[in-house]
gemmi code that builds the backbone of each chain (N, CA, C; Angstrom):
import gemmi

chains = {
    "A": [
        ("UNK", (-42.902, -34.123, 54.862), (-41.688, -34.146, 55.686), (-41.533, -35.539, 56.299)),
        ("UNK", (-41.684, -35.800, 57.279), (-41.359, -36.933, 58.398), (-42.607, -38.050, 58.420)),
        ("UNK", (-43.572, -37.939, 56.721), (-44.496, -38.589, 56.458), (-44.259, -40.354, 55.923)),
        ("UNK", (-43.332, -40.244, 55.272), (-43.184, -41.390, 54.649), (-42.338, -42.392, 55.122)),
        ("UNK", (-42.889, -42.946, 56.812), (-41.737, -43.589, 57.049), (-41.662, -45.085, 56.788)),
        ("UNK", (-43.254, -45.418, 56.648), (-42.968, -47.194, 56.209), (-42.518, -47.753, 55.209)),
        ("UNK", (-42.759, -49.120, 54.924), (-41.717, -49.952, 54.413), (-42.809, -49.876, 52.679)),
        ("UNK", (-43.847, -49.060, 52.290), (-44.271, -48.719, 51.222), (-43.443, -48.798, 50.026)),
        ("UNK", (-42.490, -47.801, 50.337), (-41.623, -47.727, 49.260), (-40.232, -48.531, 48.733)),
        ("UNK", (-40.909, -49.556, 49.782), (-39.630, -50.863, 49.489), (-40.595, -51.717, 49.032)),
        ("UNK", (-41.713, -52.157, 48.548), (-42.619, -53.209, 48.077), (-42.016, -53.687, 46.688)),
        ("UNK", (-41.667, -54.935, 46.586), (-41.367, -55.131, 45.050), (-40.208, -54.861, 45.253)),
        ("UNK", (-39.331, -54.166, 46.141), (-37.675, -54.151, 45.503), (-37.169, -55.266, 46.716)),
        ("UNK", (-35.772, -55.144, 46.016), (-34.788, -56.252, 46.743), (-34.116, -55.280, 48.298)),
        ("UNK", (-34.675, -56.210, 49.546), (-34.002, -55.773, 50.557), (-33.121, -56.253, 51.229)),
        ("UNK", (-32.387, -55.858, 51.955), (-31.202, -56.652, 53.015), (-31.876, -56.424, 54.267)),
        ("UNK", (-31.851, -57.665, 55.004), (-32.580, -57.208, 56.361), (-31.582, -57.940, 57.077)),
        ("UNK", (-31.330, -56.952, 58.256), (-30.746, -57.860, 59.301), (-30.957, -58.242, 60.427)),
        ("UNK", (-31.632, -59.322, 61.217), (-32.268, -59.775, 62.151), (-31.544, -59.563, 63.102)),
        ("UNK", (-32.086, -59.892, 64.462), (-31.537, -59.300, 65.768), (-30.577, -60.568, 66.380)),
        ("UNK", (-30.833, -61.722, 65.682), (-29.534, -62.803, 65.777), (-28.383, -62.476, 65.086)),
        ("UNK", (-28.372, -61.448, 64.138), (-26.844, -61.322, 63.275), (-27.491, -61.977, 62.312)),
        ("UNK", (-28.120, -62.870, 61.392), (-28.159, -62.785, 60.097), (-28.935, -61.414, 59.545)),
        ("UNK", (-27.769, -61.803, 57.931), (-28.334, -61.305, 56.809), (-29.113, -61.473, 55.936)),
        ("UNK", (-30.155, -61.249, 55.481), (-31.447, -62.290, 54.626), (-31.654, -61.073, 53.845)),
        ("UNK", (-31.376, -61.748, 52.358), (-31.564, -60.512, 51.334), (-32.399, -61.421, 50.731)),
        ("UNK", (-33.959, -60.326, 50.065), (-34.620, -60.705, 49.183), (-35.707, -59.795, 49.003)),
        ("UNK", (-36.946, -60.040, 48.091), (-37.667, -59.092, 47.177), (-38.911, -58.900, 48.505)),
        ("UNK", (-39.210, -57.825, 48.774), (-40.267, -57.325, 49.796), (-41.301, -57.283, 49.376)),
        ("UNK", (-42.516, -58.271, 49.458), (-43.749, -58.623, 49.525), (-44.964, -57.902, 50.307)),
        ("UNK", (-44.386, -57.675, 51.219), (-45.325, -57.148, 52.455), (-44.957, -57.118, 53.448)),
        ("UNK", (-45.884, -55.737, 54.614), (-45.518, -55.412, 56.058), (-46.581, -55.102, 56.214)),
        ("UNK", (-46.188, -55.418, 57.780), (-47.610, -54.756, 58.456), (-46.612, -53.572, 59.652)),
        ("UNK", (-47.809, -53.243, 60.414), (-47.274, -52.095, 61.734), (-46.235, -52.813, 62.735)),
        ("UNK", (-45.993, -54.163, 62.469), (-45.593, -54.612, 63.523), (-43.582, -54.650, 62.777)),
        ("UNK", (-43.556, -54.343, 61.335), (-42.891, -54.537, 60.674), (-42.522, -56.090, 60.452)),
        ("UNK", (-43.764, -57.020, 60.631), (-43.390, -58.209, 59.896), (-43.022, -58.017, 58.527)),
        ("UNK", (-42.407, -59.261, 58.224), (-42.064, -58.807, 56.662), (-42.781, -60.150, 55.720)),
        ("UNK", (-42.914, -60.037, 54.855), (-42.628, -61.061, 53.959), (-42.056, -61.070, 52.857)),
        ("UNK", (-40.967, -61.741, 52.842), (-39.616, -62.180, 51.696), (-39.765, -63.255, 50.763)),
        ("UNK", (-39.963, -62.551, 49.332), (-39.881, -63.803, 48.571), (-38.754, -63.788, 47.995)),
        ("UNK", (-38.173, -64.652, 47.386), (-37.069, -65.316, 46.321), (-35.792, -65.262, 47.643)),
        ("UNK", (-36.185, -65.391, 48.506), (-35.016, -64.927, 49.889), (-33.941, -65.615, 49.941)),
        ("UNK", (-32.343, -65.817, 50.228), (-31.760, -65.884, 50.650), (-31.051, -65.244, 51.805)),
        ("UNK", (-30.037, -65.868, 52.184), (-29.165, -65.479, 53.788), (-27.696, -65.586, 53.285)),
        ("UNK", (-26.995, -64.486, 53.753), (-25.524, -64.198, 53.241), (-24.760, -65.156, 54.886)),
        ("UNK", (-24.192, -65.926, 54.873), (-23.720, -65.936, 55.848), (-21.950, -65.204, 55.642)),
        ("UNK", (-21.680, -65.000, 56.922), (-20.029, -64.375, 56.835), (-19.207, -65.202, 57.394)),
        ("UNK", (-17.931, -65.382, 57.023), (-16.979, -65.943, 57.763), (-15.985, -65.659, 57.965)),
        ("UNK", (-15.011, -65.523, 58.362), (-13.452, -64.881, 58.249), (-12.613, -65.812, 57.344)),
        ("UNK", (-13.314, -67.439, 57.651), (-12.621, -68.233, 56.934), (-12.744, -68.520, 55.264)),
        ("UNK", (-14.281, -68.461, 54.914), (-14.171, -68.150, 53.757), (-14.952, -66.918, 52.697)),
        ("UNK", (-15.240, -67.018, 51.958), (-15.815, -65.659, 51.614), (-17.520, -66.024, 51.381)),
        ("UNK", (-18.307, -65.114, 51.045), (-19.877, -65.247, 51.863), (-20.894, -65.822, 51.038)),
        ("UNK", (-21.165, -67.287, 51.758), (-22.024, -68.257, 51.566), (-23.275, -67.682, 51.332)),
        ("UNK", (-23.721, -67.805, 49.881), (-25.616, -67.876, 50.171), (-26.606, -68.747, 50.378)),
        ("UNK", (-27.187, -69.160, 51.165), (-28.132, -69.988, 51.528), (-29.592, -69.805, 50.849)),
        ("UNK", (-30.393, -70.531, 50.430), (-31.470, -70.203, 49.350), (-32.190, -70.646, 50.904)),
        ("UNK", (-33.316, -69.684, 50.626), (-34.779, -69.674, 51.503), (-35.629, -69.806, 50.846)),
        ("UNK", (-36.184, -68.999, 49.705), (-37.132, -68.962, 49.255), (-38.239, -68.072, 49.985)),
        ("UNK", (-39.458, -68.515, 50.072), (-40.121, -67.569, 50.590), (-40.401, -67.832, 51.872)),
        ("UNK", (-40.148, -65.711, 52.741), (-40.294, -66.551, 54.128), (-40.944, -65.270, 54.555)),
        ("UNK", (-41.674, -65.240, 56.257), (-41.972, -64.162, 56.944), (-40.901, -64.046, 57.566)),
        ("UNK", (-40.686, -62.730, 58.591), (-39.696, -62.606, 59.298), (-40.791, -62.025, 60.693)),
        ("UNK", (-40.802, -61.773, 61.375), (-41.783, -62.073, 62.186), (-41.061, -60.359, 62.965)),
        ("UNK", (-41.142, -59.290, 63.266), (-41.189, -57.762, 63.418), (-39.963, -58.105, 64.558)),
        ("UNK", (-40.738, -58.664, 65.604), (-39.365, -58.865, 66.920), (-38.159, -58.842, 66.524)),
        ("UNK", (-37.996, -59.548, 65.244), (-36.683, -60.352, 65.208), (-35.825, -59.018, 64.465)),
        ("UNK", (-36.681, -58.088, 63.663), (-35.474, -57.361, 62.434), (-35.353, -56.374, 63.116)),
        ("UNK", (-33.722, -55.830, 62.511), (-33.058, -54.490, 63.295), (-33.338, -54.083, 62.547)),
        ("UNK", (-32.784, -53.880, 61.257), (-32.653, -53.145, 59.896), (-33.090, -53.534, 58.389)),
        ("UNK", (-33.414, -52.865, 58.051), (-34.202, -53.142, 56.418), (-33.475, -52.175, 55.405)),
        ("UNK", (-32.828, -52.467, 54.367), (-32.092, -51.878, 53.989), (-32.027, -51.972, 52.562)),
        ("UNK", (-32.241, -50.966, 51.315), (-32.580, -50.667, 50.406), (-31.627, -51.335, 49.252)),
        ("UNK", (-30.962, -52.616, 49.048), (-29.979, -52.866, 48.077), (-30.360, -52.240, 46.516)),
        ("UNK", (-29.234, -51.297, 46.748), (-28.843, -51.145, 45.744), (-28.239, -51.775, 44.528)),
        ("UNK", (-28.972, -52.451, 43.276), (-28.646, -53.748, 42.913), (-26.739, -53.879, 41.928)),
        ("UNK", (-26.959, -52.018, 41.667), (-25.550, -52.002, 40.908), (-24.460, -52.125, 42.001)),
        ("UNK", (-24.463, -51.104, 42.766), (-23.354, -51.592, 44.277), (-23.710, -53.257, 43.973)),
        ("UNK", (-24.193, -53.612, 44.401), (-24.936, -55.272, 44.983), (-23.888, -56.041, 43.979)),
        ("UNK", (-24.301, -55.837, 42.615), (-23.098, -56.781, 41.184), (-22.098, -56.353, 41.071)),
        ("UNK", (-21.386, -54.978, 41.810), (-19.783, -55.020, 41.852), (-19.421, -55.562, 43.099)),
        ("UNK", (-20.167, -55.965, 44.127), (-19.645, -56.934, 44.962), (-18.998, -58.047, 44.918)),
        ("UNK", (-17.807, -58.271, 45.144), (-17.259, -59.746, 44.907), (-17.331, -60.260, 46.495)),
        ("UNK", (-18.917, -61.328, 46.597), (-18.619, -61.226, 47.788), (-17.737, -62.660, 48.013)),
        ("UNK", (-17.477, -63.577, 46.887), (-16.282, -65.065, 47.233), (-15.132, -64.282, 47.603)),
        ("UNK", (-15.355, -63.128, 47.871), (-13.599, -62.583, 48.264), (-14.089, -61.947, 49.604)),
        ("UNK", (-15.213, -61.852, 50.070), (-15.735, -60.938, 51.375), (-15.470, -61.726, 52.480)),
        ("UNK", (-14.354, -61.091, 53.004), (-14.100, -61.927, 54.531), (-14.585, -60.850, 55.820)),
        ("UNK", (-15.416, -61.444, 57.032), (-15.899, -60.614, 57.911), (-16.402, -61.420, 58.822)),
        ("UNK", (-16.577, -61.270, 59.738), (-16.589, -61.600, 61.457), (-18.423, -62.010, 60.989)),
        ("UNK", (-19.228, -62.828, 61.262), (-20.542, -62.710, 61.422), (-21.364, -61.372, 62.895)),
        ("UNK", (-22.198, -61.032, 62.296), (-22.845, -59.422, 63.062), (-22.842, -60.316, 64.515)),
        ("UNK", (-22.699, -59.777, 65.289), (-23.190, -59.793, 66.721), (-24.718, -59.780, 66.737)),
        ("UNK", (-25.534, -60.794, 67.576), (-27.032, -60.573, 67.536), (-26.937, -59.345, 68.690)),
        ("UNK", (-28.161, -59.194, 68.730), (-28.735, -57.223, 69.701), (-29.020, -57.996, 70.768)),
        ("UNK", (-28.471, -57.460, 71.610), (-28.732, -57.373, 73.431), (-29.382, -56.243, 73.813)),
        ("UNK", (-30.560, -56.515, 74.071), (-31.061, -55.045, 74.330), (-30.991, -55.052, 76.445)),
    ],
    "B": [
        ("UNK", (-50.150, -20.867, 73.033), (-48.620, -21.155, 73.059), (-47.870, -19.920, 73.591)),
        ("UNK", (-47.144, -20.237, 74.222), (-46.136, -18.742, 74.564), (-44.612, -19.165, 74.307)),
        ("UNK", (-44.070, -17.932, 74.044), (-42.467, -18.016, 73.616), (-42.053, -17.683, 75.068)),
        ("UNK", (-40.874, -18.581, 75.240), (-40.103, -18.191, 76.251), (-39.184, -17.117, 76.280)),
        ("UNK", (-38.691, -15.940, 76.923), (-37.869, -15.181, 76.634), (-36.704, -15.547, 76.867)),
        ("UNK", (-35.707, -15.333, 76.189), (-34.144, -16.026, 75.971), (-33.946, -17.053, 75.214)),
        ("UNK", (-34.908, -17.596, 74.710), (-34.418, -18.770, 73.954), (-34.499, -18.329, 72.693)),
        ("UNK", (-33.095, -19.023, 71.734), (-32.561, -18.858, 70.526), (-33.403, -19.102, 69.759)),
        ("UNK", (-34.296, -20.513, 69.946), (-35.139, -20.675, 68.684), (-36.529, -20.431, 68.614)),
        ("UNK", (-37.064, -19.999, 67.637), (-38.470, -19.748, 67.896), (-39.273, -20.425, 68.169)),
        ("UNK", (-38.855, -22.064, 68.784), (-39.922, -23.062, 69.137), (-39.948, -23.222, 70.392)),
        ("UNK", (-40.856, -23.403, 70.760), (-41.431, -23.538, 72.572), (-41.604, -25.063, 72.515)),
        ("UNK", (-41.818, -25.583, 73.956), (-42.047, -26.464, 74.138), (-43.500, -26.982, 73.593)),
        ("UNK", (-44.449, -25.913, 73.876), (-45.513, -26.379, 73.902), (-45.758, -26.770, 72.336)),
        ("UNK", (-44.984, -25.840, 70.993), (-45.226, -26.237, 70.361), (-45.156, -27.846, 69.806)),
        ("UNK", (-44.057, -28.071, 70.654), (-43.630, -29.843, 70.072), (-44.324, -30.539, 70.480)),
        ("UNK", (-45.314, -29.908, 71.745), (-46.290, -31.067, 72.254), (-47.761, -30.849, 71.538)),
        ("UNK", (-47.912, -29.898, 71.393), (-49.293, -29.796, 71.139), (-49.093, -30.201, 69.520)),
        ("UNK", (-47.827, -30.007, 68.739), (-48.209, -31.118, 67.348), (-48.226, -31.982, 67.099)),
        ("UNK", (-47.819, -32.835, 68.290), (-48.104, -34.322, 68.207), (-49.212, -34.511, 68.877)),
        ("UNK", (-49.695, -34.004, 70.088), (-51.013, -34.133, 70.278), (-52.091, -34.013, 69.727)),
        ("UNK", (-52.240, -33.193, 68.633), (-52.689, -32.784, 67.789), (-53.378, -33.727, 66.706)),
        ("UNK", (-52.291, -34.447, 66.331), (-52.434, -35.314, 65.654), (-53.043, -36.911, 65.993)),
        ("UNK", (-52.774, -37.064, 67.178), (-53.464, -37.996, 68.442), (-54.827, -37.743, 68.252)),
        ("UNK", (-54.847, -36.469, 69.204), (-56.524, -36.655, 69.540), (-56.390, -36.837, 70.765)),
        ("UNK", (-55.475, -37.445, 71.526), (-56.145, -38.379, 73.018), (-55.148, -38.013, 73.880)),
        ("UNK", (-55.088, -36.729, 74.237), (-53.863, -36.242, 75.374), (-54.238, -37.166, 76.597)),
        ("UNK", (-55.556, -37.033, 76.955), (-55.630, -37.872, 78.577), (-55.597, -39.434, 78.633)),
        ("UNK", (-55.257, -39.654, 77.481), (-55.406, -41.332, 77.940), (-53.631, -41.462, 77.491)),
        ("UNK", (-53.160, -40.783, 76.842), (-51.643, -40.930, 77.100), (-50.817, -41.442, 78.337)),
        ("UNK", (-50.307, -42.341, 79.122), (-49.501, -42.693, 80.363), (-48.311, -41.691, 79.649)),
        ("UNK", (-48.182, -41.570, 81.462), (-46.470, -40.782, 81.438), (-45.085, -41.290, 80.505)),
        ("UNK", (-45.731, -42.649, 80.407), (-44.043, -42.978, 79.671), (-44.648, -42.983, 78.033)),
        ("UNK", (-46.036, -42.451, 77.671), (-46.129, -42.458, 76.394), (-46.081, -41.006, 75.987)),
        ("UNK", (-46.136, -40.365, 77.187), (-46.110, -38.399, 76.723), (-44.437, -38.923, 76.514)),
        ("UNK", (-43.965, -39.102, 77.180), (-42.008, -39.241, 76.934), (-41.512, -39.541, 76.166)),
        ("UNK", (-42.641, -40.492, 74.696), (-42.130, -40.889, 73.445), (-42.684, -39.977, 72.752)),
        ("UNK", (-43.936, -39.239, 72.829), (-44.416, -38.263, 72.094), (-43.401, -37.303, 72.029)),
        ("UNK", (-42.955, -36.741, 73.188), (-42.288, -35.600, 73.398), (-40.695, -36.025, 72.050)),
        ("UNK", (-40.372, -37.234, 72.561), (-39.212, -37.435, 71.666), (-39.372, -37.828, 69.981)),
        ("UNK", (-40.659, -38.309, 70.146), (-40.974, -38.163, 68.707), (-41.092, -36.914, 67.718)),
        ("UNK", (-41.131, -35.844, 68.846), (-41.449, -34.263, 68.256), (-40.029, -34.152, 68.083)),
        ("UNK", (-39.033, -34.531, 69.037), (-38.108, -34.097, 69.089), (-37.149, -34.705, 67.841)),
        ("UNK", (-37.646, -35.482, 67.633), (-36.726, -36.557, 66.401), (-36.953, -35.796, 65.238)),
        ("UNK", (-38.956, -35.633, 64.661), (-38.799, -34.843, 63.579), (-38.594, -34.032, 63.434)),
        ("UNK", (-38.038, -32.602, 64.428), (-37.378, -31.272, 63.930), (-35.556, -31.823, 63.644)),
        ("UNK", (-34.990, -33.108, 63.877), (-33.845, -33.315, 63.423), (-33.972, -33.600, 62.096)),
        ("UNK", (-35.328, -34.252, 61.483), (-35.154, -34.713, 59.935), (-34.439, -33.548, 58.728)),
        ("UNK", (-33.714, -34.125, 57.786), (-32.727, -33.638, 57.046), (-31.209, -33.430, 57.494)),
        ("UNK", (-31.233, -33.616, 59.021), (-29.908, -33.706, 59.532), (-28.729, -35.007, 59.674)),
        ("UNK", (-27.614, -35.024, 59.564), (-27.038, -35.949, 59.874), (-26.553, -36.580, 61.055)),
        ("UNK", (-27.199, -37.974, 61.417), (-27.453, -38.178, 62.313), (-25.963, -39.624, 62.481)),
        ("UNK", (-25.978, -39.858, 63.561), (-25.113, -41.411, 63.188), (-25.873, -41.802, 64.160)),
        ("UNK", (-26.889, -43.292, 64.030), (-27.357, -44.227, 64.937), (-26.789, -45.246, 65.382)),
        ("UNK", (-26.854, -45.609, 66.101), (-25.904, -46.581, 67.076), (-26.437, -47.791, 67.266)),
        ("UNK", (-26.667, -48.888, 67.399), (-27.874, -50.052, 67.004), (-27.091, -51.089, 68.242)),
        ("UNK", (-28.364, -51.900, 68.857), (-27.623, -52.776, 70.010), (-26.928, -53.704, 69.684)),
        ("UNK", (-26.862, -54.054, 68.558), (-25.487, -55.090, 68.006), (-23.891, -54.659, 67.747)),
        ("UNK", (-23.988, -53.406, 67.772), (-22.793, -52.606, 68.285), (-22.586, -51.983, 66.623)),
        ("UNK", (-23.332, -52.191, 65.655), (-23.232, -51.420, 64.386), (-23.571, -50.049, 64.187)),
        ("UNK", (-23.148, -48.866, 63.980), (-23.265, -48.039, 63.503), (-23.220, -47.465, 62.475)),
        ("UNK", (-24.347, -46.159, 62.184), (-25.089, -46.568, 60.780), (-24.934, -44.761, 60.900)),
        ("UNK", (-24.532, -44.165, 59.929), (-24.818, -42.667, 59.610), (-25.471, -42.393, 58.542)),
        ("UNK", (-25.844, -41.157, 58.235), (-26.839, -40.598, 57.352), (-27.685, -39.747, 57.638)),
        ("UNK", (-28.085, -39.136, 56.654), (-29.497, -38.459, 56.816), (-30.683, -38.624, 57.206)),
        ("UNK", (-31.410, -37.798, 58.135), (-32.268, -38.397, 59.012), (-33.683, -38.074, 58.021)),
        ("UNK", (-34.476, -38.895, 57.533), (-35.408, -39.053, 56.614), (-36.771, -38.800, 57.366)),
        ("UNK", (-36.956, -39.857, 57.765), (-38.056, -39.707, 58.715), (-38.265, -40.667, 60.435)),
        ("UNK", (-39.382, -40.206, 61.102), (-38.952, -40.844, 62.291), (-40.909, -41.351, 62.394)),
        ("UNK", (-41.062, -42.242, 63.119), (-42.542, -42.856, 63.438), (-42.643, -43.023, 64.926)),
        ("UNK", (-43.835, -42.904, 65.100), (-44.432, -42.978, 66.968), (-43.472, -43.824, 67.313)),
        ("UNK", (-43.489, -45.064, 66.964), (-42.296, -46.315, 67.574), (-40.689, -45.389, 67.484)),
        ("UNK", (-40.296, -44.732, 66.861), (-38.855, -43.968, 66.790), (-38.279, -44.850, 66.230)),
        ("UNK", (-39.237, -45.619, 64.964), (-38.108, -46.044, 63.996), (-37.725, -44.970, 62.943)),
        ("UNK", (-36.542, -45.399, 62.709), (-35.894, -44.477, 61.883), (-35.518, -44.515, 60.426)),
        ("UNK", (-35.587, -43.965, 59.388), (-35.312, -44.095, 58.134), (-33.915, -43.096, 58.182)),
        ("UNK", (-32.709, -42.943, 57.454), (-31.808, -42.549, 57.338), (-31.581, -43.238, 55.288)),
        ("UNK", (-30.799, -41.561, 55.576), (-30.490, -41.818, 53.426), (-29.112, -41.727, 53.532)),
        ("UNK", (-28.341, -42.245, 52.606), (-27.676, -42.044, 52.026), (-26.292, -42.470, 52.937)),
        ("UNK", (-26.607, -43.574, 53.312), (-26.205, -43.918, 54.359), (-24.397, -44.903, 54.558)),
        ("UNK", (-23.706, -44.547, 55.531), (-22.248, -45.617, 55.674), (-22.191, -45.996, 57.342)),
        ("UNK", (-21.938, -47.060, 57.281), (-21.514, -48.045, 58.180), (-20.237, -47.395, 58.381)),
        ("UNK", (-20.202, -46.856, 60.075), (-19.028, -46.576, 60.716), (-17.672, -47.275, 60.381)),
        ("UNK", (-17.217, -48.682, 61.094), (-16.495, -48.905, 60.274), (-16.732, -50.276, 59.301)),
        ("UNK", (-16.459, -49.914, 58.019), (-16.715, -50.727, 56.852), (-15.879, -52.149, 56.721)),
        ("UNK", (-15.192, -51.644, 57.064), (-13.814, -52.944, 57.074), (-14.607, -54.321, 58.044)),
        ("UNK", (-14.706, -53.856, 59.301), (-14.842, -54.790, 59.903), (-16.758, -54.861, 59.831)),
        ("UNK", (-17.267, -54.071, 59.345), (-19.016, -54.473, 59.218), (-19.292, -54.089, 57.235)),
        ("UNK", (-18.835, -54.967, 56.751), (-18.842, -54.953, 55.545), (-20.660, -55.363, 54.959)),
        ("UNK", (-21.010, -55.795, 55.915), (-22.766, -56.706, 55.760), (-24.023, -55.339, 55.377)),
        ("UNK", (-23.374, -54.336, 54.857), (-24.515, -52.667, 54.654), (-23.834, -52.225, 53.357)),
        ("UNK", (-22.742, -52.752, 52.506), (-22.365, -52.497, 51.615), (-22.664, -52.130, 50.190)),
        ("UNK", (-23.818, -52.497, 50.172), (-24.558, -52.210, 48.950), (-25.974, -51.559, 49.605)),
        ("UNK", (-26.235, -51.055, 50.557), (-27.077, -50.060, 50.841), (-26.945, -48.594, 51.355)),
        ("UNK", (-27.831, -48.054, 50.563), (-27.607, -46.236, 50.909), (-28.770, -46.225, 51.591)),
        ("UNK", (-29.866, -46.991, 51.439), (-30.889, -46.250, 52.404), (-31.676, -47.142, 52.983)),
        ("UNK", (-31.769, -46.562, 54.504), (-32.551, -48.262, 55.190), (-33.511, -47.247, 56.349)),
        ("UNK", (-33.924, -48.775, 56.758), (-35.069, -48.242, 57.923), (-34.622, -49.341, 59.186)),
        ("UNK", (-34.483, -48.407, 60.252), (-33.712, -49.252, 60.842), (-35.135, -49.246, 62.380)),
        ("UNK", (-35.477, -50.435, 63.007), (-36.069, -50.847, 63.901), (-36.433, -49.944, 65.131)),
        ("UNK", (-37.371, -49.128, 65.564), (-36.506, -48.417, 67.410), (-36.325, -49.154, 68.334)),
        ("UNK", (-36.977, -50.098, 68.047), (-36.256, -51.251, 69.273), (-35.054, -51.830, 69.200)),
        ("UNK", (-33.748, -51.378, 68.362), (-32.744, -51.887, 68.298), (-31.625, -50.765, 68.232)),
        ("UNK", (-32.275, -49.351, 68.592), (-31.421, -48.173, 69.047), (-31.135, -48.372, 69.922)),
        ("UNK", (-29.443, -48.285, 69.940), (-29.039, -47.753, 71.141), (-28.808, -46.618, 71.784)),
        ("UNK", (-28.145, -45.690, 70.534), (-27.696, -44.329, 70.817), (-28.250, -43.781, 69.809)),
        ("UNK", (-28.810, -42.450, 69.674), (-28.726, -41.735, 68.330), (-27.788, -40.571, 68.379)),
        ("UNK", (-26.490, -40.122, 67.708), (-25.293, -39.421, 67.724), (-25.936, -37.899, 66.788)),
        ("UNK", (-25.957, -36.913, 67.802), (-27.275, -35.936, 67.433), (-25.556, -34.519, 66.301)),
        ("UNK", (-26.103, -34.136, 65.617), (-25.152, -33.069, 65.030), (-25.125, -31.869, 66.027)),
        ("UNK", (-23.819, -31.243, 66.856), (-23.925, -30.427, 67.703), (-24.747, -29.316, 67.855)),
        ("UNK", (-25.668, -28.480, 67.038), (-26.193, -27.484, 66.607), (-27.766, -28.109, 66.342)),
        ("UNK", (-28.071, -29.616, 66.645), (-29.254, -30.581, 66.701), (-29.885, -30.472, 68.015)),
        ("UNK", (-29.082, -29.888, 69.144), (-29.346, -30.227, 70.449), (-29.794, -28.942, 71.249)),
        ("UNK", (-30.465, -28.543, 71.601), (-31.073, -26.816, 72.406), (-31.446, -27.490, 73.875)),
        ("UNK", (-29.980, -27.773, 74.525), (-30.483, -28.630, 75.733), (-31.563, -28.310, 76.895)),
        ("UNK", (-31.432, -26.874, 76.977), (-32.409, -25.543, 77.956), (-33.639, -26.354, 77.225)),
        ("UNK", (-34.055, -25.987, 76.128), (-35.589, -26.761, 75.781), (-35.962, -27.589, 76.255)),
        ("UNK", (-34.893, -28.889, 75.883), (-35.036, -30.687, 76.382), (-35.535, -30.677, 77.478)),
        ("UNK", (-34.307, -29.711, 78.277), (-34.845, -30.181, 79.804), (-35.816, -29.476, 80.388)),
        ("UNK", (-36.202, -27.998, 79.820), (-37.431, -27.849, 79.820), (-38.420, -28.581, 79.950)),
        ("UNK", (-38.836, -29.388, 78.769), (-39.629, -29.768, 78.138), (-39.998, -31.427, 79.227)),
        ("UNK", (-38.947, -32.332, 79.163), (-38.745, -33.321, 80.140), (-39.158, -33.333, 81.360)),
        ("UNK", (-38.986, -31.890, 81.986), (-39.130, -31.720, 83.500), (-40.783, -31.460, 83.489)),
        ("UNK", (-41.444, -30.797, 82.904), (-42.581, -30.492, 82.543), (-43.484, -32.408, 82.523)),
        ("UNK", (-42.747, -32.584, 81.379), (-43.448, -34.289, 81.512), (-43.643, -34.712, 82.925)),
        ("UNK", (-42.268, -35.081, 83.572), (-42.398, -35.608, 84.743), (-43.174, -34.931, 85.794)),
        ("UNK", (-43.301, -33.607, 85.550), (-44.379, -33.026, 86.737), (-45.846, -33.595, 86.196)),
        ("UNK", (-45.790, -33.891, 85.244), (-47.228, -34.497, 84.434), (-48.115, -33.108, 84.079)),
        ("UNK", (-46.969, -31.718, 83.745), (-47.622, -30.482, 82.903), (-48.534, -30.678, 81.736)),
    ],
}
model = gemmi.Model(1)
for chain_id, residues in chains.items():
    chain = gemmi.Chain(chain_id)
    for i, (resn, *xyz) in enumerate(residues, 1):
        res = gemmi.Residue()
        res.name, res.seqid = resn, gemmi.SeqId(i, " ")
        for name, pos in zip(("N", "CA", "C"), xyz):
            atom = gemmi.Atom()
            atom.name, atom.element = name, gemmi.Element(name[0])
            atom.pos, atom.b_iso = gemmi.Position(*pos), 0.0
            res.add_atom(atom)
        chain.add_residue(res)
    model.add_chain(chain)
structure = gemmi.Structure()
structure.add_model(model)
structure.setup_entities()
């Protein structure tokens, strides 16, 4: 039931994570620990704009350090290639005020 | 364990505490504000399989199925949509995520999710330190 909640079953696939500043950083999930650090390889960052449609920024490989991520999120890679995101116009996320 | 008389469901308080305690080991070294996450941690996994909408402090909201929940009250949710899409288009190619508990704000419970007589049961009991 309510057993399988870590990031196990995301190892090896492509994730979207979104940090508590408002970026988006999509890339292949390497590793976590309890603290939900991450480590991201082949990584990039989607940025958003209203003005034009959504920039990827190459990272490469990075940690993300647990504090920082809200959400970890399972991309789905077929959704993911009917995305046109040079046409995706959107406000950049609000970072978390807790 | 004892059943309370009048209540609809067949779960008592004690049961939600004593299965997470259970699983602990260490009722007395628990502080009061960690029986208060236990208690809600019990309370989170009798919602799993329900549809939940979470509310996140960046003002995004995230619905879905409630998968699973962990001591911290992070949350896994399936099958999942971003309240509104238009203007938070950045979850678009995901159905299933795990979202932080330190970045809940609200969790939006399904009306028939909530047996409030228990809660506050159960709550008031904490704070007497039952």
């Amino acid at each position: 039931m309510a057993t399988d909640t870590g990031l196990e079953s995301l190892v090896d696939q492509t994730i979207s994570v979104i940090t508590n500043d408002g970026r988006n950083i999509v890339g292949v999930l390497r590793g976590f620990d309890q603290a939900t650090n991450l480590i991201l390889d082949e990584s990039h960052e989607r940025v958003y704009s209203t003005k034009a449609g959504v920039e990827q920024v190459v990272l490469g490989l990075h940690i993300i350090r647990g504090d920082n991520i809200g959400v970890v999120g399972e991309l789905d890679e077929e959704l993911d290639s009917n995305l046109d995101l040079s046409s995706l116009r959107a406000h950049p996320l609000k970072a978390v005020q807790h | 364990m004892y059943l309370r008389p009048g209540l609809s469901r067949g779960i008592s308080t004690d049961t939600w505490f004593e299965s997470c305690v259970g699983e602990e080991g260490r009722k007395e070294s628990l502080s009061w504000i960690g029986k208060q996450r236990e208690l809600f941690f019990s309370y989170f996994k009798e919602l799993v399989g329900k549809e939940v909408t979470v509310e996140l402090k960046n003002d995004l909201a995230i619905t879905g199925i409630l998968h699973s929940v962990d001591q911290y009250l992070n949350i896994k949710l399936e099958n999942t949509r971003v309240v509104d899409e238009a203007k938070y288009p950045h979850m678009l190619s995901v159905k299933n995520c795990f979202i932080r508990g330190s970045v809940v704000r609200y969790v939006q419970l399904p009306p028939d999710g909530v047996d409030v007589d228990i809660l506050h049961d159960a709550t008031r009991r904490e704070a007497r330190g039952a």
